[in-house]
DSSP file (Angstrom, degrees, kcal/mol; ACC not computed):
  #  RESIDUE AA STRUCTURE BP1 BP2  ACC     N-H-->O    O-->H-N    N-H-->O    O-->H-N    TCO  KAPPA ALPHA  PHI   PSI    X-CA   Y-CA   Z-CA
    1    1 A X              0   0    0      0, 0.0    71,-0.0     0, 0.0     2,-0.0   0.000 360.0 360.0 360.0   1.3   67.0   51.8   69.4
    2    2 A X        -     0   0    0     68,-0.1     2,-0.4     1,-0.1    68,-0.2  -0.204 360.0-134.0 -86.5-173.8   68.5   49.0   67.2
    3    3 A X  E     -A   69   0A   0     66,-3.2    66,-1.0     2,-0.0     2,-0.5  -0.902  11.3-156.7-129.9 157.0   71.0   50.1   64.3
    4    4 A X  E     -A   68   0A   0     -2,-0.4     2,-0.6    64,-0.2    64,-0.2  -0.974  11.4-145.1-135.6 112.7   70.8   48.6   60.4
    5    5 A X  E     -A   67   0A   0     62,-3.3    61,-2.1    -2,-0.5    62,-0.9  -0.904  27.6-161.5 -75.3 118.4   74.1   48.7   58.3
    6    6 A X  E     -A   65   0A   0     -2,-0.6     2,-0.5    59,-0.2    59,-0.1  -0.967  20.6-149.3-101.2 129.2   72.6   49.4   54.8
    7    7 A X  E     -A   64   0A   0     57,-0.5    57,-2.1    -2,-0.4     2,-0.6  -0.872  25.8-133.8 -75.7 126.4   74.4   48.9   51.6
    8    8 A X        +     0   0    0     -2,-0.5     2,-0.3    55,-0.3    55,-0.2  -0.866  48.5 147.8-111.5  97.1   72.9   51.7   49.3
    9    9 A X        -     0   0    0     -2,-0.6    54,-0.1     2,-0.1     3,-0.0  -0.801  51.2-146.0-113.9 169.2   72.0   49.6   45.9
   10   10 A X  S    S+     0   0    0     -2,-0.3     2,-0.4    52,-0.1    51,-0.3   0.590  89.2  70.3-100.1 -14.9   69.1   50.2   43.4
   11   11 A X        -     0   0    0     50,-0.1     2,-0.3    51,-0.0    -2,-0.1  -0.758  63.2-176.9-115.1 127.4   69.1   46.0   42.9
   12   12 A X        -     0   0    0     -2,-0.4     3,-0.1     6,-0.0     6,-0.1  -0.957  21.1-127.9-131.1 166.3   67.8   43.6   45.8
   13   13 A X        -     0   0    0     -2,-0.3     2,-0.3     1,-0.1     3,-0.2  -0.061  36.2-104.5 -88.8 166.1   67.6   39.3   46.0
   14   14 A X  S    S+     0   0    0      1,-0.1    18,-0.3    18,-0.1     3,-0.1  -0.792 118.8  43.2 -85.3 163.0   64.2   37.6   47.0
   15   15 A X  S    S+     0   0    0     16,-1.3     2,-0.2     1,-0.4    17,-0.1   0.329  90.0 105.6  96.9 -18.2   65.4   36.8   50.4
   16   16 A X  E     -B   31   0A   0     15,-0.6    15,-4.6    -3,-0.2     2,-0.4  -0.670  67.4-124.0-100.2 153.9   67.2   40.1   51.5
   17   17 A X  E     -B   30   0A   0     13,-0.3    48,-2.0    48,-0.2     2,-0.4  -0.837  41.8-175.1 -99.9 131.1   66.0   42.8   54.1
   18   18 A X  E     -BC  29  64A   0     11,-2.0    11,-1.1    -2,-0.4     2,-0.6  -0.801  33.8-121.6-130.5 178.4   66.1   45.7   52.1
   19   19 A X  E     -B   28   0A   0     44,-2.7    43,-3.1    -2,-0.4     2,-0.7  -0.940  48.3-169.5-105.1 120.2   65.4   49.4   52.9
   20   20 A X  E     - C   0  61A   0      7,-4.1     2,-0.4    -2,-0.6    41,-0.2  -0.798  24.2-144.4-152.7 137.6   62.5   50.5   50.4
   21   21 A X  E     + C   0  60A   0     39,-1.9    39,-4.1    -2,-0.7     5,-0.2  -0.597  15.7 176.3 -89.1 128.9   60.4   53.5   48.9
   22   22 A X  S    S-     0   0    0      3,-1.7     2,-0.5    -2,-0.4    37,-0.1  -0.690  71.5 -52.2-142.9  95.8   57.0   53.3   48.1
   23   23 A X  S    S-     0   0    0     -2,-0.2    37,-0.0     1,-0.2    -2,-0.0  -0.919 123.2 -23.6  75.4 -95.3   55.5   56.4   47.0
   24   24 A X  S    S+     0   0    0     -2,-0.5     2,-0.4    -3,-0.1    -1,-0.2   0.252 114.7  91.9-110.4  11.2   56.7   58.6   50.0
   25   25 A X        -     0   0    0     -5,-0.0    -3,-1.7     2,-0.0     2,-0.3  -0.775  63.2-140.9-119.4 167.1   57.2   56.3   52.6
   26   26 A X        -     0   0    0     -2,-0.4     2,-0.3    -5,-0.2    -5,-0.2  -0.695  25.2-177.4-101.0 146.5   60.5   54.4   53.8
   27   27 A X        -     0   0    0     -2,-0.3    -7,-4.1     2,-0.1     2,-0.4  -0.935  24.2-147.5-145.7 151.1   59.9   50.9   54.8
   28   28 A X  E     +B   19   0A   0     -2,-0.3    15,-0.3    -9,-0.3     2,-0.3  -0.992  47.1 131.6 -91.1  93.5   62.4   47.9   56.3
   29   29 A X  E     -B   18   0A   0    -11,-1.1   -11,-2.0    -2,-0.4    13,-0.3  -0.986  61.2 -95.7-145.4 163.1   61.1   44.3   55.1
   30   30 A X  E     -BD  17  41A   0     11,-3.0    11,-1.1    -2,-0.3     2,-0.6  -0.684  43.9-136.1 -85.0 135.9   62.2   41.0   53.5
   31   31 A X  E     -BD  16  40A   0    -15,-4.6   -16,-1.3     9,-0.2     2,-0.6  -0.882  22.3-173.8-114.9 126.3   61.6   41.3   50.0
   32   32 A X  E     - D   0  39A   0      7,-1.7     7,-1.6    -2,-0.6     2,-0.7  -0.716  10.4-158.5-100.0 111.2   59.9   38.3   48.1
   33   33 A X  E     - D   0  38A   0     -2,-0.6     5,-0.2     5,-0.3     3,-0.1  -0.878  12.6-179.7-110.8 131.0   59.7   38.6   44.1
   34   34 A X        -     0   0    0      3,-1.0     2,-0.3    -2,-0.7    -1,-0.1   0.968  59.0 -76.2-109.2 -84.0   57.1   36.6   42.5
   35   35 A X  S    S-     0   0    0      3,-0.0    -1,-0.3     0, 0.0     0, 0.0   0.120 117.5  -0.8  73.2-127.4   57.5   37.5   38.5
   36   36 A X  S    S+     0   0    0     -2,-0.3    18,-5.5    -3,-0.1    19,-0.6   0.051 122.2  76.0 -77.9  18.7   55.8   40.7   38.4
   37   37 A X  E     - E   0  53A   0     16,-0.2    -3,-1.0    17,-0.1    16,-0.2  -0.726  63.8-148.2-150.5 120.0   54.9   41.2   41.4
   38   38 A X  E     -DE  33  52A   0     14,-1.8    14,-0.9    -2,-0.5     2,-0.3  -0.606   9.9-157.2 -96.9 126.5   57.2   42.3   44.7
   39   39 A X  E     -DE  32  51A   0     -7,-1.6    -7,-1.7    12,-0.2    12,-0.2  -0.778   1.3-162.1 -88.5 150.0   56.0   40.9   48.4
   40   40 A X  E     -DE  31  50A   0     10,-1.3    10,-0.8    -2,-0.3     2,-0.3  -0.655  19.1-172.8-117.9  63.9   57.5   43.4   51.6
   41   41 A X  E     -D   30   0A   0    -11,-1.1   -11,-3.0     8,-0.2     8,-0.2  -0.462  14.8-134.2 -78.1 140.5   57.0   40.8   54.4
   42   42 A X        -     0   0    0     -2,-0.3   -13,-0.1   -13,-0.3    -1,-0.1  -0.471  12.2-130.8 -85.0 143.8   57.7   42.4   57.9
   43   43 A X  S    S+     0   0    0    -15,-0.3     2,-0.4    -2,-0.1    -1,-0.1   0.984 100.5  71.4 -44.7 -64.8   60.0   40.6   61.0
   44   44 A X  S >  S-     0   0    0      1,-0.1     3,-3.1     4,-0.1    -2,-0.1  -0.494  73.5-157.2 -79.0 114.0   56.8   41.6   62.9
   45   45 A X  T 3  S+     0   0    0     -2,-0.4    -1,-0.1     1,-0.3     4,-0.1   0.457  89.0  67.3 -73.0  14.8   53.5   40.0   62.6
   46   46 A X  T 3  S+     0   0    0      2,-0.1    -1,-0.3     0, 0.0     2,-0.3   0.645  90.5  80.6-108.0   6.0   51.4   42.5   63.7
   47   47 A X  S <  S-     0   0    0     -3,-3.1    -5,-0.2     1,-0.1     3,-0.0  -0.653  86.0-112.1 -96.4 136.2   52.4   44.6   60.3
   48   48 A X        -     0   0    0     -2,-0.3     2,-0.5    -7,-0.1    -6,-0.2  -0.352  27.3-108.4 -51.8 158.8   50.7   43.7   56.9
   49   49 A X        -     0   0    0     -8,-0.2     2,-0.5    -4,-0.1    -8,-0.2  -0.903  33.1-138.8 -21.3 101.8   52.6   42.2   54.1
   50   50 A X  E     -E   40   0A   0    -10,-0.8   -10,-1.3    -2,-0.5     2,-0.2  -0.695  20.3-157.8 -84.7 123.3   52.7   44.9   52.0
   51   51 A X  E     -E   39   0A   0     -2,-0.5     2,-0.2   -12,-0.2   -12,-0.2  -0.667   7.6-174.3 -87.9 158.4   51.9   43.5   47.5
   52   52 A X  E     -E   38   0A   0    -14,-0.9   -14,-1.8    -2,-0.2     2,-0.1  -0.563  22.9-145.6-170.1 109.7   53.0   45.5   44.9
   53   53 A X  E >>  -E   37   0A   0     -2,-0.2     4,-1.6   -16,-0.2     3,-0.8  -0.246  21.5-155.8 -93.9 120.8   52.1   44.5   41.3
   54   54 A X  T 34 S+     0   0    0    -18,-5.5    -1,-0.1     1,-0.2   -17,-0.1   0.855  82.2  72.1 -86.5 -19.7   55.4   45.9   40.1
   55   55 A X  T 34 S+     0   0    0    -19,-0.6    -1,-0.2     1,-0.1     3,-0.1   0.588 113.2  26.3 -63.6 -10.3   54.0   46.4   36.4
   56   56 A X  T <4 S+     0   0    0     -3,-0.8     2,-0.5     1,-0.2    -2,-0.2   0.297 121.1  46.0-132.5   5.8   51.9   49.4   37.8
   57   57 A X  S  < S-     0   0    0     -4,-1.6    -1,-0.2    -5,-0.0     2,-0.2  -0.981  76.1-123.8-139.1 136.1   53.6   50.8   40.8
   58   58 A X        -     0   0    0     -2,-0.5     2,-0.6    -3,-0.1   -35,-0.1  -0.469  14.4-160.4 -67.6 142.2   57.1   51.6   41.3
   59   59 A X        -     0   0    0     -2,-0.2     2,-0.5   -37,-0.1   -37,-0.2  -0.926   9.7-155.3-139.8 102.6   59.1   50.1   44.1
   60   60 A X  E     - C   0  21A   0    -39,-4.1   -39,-1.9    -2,-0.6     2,-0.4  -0.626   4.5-156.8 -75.4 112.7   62.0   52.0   44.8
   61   61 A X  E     + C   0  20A   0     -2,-0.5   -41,-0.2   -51,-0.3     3,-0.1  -0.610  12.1 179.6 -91.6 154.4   65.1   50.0   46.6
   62   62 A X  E     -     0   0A   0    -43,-3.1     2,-0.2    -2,-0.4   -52,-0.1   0.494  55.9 -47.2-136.2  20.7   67.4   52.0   48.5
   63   63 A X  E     -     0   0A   0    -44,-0.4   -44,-2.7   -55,-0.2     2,-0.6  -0.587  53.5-102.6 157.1 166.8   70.0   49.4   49.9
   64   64 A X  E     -AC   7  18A   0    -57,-2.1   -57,-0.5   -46,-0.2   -46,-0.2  -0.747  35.5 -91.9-119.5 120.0   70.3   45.9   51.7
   65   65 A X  E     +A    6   0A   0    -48,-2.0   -48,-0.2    -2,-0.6   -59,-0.2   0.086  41.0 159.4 -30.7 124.2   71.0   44.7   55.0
   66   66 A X  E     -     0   0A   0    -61,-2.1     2,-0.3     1,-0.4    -1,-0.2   0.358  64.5  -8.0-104.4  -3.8   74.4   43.9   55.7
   67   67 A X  E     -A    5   0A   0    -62,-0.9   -62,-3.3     2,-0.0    -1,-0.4  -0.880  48.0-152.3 164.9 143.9   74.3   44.0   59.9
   68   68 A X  E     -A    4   0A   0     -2,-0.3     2,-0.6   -64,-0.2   -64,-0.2  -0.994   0.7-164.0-139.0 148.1   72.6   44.7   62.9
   69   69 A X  E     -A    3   0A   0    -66,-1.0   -66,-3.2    -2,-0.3     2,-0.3  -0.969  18.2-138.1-146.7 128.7   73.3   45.6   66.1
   70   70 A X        -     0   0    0     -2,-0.6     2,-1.7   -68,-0.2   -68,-0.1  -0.460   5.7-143.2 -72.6 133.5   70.9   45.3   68.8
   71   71 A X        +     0   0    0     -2,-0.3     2,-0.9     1,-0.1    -1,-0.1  -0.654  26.1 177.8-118.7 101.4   70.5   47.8   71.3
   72   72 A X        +     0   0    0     -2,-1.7     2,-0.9     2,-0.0    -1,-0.1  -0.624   5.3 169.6-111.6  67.6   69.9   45.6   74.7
   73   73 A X              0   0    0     -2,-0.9    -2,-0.1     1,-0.1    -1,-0.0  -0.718 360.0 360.0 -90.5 133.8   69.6   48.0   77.2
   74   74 A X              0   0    0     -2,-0.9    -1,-0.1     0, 0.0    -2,-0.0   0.442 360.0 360.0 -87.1 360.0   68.2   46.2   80.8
């Protein structure tokens, strides 16, 4: 129920929540860049770290957080 402002860029930071495709699925995670190789770490710890040896798989960005707004219904 929450909402994400995305900035739609191809280019992300280590350290931003980005919006990102890999292979056909959409994912929301902090993205961590090592050299050659991209970490997707989740808010939520019961989700994997997704690795992703960026020299043989593509890792599509499709924008970066700019805002959230929580949706706190009691």
């Amino acid at each position: 129920g929450d909402l994400l402002a995305v900035r739609r860029t191809p280019e992300a930071r280590t350290g931003q929540i980005v919006v990102a495709r890999l292979h056909d699925e959409v994912t929301v995670k902090s993205l961590q860049l090592r050299g050659s190789i991209a970490l997707l770490e989740p808010a939520n710890p019961d989700f994997l770290t997704l690795v992703i040896d960026l020299s043989r798989e593509e890792l599509c960005i499709e924008g970066v957080m700019v805002g959230l707004i929580r949706n706190r219904i009691e």
